[in-house]
N, C-alpha and C positions, 0 to 999 in steps of 0.2 A: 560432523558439520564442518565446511570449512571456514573459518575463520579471520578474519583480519585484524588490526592491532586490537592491545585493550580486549581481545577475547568477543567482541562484536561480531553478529553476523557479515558475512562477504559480501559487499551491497555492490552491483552492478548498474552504472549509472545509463540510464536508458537514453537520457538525454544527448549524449556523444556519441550514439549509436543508431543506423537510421533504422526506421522499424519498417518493417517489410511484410507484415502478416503477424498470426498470433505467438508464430514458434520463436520471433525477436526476443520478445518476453524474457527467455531465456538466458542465463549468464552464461558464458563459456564453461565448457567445460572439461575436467581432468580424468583421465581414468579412475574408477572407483568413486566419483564424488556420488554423494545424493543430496539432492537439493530441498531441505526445510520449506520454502517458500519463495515468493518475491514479492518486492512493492517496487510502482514506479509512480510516479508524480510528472504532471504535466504544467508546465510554465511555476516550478515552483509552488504550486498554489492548489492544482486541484490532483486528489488522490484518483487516480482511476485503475490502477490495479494493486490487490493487495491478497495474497493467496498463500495458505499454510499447507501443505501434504495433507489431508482428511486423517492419514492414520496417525498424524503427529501434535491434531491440535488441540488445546487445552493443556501445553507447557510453556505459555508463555511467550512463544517464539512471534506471532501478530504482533502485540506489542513492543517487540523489539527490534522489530521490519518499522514499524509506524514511526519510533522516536528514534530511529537512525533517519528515515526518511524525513523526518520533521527537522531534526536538528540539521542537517543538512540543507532543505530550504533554507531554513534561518539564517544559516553561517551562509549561504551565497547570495540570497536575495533577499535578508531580512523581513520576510516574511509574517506577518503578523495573524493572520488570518486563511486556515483551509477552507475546501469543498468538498466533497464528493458524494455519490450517488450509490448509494447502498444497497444493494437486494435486502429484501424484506427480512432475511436469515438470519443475516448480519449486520443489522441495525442496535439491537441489543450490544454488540463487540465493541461497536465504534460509540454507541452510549458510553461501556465504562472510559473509553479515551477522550469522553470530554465532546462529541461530538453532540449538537442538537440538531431536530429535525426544522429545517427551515425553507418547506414547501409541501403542496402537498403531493402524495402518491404519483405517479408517472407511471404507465404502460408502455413500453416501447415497442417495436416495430414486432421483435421476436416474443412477446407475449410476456418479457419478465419484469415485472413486477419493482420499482426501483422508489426509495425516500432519497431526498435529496439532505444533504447536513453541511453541518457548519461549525468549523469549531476556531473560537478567540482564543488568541493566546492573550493573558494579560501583562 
């Protein structure tokens, strides 16, 4: 995994970069890297993507995409309060991160399935 200070995930800030499609997503990349996941967050405030390798997860690494992403709002736009819209999978994940459901169910255009959350910080 690559790495930035303090042994933290390499967090690539999407926000300085313009997105152009789904493959923006994506940090730069090095010969040999493999990339754990990503998270990007939109106006500091709502989570809308946040994505582990399938074979990689269940070590922890979601939550440590989530509170680089979170601390991060915080430190730039003090930040007090997230959002974001969860597939139904991953509702339980962003439970244990403190997220509550605050709306009900949503269908979106492509059939899937989404909870909307909310999480205070206090």
């Amino acid at each position: 995994m690559r790495q930035g200070l303090n042994g933290e995930p390499l967090i690539f800030d999407c926000e300085k970069a313009p997105l152009r499609g789904p493959q923006s997503l994506k940090p730069p990349a090095l010969p040999g890297d493999t990339y754990l996941g990503a998270a990007a967050m939109r106006d500091d405030s709502h989570l809308f993507q946040l994505f582990v390798s399938t074979r990689l997860q269940g070590r922890g690494i979601a939550r440590r995409l989530w509170q680089r992403t979170m601390r991060d709002a915080v430190r730039r736009a003090g930040t007090r309060h997230f959002t974001l819209n969860a597939s139904v999978m991953a509702v339980p994940v962003y439970r244990r991160f403190g997220f509550m459901p605050s709306g009900p169910l949503t269908i979106g255009p492509s059939g899937l399935v989404t909870q909307p959350m909310r999480l205070e910080l206090r």
